[in-house]
C-alpha positions in Angstrom: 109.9 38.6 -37.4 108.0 41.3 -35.5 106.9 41.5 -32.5 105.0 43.9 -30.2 104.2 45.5 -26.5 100.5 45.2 -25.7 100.4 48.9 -25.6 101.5 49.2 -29.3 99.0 46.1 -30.0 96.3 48.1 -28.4 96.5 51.0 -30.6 96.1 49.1 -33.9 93.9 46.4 -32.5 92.0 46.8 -29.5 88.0 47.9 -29.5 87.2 49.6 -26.2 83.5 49.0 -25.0 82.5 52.6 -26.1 83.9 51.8 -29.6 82.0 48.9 -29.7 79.0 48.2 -32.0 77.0 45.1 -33.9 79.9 45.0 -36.5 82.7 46.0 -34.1 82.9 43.7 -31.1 84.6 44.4 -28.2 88.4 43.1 -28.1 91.1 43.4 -25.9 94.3 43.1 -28.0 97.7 41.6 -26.3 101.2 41.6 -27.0 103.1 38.9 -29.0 103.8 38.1 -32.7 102.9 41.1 -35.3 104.4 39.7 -38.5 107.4 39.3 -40.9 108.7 41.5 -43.5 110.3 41.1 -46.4 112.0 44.0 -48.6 113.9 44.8 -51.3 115.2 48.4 -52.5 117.1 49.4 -55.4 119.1 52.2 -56.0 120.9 54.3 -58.8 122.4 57.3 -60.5 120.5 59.4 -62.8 122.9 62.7 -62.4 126.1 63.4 -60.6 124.4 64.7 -57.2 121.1 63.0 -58.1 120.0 59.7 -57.2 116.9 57.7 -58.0 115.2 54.8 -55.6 112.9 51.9 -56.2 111.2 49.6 -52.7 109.1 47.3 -52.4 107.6 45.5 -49.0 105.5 42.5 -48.2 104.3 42.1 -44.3 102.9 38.8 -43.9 100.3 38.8 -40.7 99.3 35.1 -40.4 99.8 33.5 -37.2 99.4 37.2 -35.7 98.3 37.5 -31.7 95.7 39.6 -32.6 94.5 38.0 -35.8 90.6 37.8 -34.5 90.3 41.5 -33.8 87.5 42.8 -35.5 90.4 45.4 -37.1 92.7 42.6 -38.5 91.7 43.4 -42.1 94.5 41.0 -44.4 97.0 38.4 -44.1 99.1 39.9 -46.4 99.6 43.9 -46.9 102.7 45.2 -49.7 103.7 49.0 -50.0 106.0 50.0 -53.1 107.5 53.4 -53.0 109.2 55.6 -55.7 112.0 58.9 -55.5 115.0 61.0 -55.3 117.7 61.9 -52.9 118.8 65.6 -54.6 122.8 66.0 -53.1 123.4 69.6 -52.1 126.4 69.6 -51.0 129.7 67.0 -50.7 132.5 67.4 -48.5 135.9 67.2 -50.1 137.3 65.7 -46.9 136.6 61.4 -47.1 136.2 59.0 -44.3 138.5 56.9 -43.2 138.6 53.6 -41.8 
């Protein structure tokens, strides 16, 4: 569960008066509950110094404090991402614990 400051709410939900129009009201966003996340990530080797990567993300917005901006567009919003992490260069000194 997120959550966040009314100054971070305000960015992403708050209409000024000058912003304001017929289809964009006026609304003064506040702090409080932004949403939950849930994701999952998978990774694996394709050569010896390459890697590949799979994610996926679900934010779930119901029940949001700023759920009746005119801005708050979905309950529900996912992001999947694809790539590669390329290893230049390995020490041969290891960690220890």
């Amino acid at each position: 569960m997120s959550y966040a400051s009314e100054e971070l709410q305000d960015y992403f939900y708050q209409v000024d008066p000058e912003f304001s129009n017929r289809d964009r009201i006026k609304y003064d966003a506040k702090g409080g509950y932004l949403g939950s996340e849930l994701s999952l990530g998978l990774s694996f080797p394709i050569r010896k110094n390459i890697r590949g990567f799979l994610t996926g993300t679900a934010k779930f917005h119901q029940g949001a404090a700023n759920q009746d901006s005119p801005l708050y567009e979905k309950d529900i919003t996912y992001s999947f991402g694809i790539g590669f992490v390329w290893r230049l260069y390995q020490s041969d000194a290891k960690a220890s614990w």
